[in-house]
C-alpha positions in Angstrom: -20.2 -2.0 0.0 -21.1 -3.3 -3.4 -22.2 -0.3 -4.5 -19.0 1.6 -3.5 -17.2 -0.7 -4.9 -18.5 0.0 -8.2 -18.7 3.6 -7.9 -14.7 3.2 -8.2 -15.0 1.5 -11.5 -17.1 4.3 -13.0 -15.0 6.9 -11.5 -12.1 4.8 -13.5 -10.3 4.6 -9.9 -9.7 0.3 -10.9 -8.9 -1.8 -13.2 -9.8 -5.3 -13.8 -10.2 -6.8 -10.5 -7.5 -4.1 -8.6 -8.6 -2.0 -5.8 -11.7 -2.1 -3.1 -13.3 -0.5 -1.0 -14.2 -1.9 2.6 -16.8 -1.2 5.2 -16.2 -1.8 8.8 -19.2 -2.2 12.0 -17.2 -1.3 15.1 -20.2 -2.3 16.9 -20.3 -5.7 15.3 -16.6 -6.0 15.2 -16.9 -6.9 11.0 -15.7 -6.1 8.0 -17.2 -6.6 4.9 -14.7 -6.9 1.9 -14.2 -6.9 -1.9 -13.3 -10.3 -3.0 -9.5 -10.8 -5.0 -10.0 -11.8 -8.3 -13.6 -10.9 -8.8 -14.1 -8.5 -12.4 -15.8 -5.5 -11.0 -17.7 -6.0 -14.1 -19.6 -9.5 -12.7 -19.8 -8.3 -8.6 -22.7 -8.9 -6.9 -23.9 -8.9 -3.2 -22.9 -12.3 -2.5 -19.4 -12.3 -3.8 -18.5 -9.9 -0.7 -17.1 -11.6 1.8 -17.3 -10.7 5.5 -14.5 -11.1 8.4 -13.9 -10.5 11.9 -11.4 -8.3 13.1 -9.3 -11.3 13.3 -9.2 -11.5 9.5 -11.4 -15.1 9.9 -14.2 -15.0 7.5 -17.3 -15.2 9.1 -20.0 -14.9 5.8 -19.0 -16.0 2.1 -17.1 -18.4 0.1 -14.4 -16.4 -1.8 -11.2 -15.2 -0.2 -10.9 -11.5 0.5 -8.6 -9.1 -1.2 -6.7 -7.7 2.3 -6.0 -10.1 4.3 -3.0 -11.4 5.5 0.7 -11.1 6.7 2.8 -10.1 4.4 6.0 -12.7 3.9 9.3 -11.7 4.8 11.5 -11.2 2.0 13.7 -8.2 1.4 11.9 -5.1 -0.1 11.4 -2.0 -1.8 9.9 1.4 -1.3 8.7 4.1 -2.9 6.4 7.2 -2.3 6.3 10.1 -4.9 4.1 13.4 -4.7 3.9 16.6 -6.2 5.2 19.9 -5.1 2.4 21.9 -6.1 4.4 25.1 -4.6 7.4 24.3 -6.4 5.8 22.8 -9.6 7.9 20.0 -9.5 7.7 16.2 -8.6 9.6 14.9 -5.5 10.0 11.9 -3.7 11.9 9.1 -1.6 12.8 5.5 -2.2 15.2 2.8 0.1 15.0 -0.9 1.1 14.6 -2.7 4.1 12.6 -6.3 5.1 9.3 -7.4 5.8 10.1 -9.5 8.9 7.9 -12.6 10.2 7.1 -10.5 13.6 3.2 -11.1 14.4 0.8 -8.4 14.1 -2.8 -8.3 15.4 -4.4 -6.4 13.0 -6.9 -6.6 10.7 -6.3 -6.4 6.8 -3.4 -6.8 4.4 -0.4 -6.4 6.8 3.0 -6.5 7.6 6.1 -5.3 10.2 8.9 -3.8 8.0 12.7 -3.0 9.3 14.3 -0.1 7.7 17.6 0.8 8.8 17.7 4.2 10.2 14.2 4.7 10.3 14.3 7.8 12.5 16.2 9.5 9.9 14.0 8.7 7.1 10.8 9.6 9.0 12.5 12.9 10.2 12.6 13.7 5.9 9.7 12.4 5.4 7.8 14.5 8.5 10.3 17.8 8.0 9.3 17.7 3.7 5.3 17.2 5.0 5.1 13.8 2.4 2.2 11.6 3.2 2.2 8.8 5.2 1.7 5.6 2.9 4.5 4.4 0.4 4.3 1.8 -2.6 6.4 -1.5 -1.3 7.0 -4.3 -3.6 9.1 -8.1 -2.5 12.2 -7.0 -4.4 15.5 -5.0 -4.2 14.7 -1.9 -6.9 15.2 1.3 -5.4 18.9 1.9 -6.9 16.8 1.1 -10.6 13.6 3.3 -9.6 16.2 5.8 -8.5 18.2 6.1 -11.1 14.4 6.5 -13.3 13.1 8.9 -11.5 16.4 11.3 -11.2 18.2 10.3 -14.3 15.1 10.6 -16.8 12.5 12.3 -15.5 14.8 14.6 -13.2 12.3 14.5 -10.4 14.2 15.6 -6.7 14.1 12.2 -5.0 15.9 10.7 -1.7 17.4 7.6 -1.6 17.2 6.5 1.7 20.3 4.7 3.0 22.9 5.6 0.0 25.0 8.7 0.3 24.9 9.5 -3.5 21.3 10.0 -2.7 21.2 10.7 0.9 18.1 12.2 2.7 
């Protein structure tokens, strides 16, 4: 994992201490784990840190860089992609909450409510965008909106207005 890890920094895929790649042993039920915070620069075998599928470290001192609900706060999303066909950029953003529901996973994770989700993942399945979105803990699609259509004059949906309706 180490060595994958770093193979992103020469690629130029991170910066700084952003980014990781992760290895996972079904068998074992373990993951092994960049650490946050860590300069790819200074990484070495024993700053990864391994968990169990529970997200409880089981090997290393530092705290990895995925794990953990995400708190519930009103949020933002985003996903932009190109439309190689078309030659254009294109793209959706909205708001919705990440609640406090549990979730047995294993990683960085959260349960988000979006109103009218069924109508946003009809655009999003009937355009063929990909599946993950940027999300941030604050209320800025009307602002990343008004960027992305205003100055750049990229095609983009915003979900949940009807001066931007999907």
């Amino acid at each position: 994992m180490l060595e994958a890890n770093l193979e992103l920094l020469r690629r130029g895929l991170v910066l700084y201490t952003f980014g990781n790649v992760s290895g996972i042993s079904r068998e074992q039920r373990l993951v092994v784990i960049k650490p946050s915070g860590v300069p790819y620069e200074r990484m070495k075998p024993a700053h990864l840190v391994v968990v169990d599928l529970k997200c409880k470290v089981v090997q290393g001192k530092l705290r990895p860089s995925s794990v953990g609900l995400i708190k519930p706060e009103p949020m933002s999303f985003a996903r932009f992609s190109t439309d190689d066909t078309a030659g254009r950029m294109r793209g959706y953003v909205g708001e919705g909450r990440f609640t406090d529901d549990p979730l047995n996973t294993f990683g960085g994770a959260g349960v988000v409510e979006i109103p009218e989700l069924q109508k946003l993942l009809h655009f999003i399945c009937e355009r063929g965008f990909e599946q993950h979105v940027a999300a941030n803990l604050s209320t800025v699609a009307s602002a990343v909106y008004e960027a992305n259509t205003r100055y750049l004059g990229w095609d983009v949906c915003y979900h949940g207005q009807k001066n931007g309706a999907c």
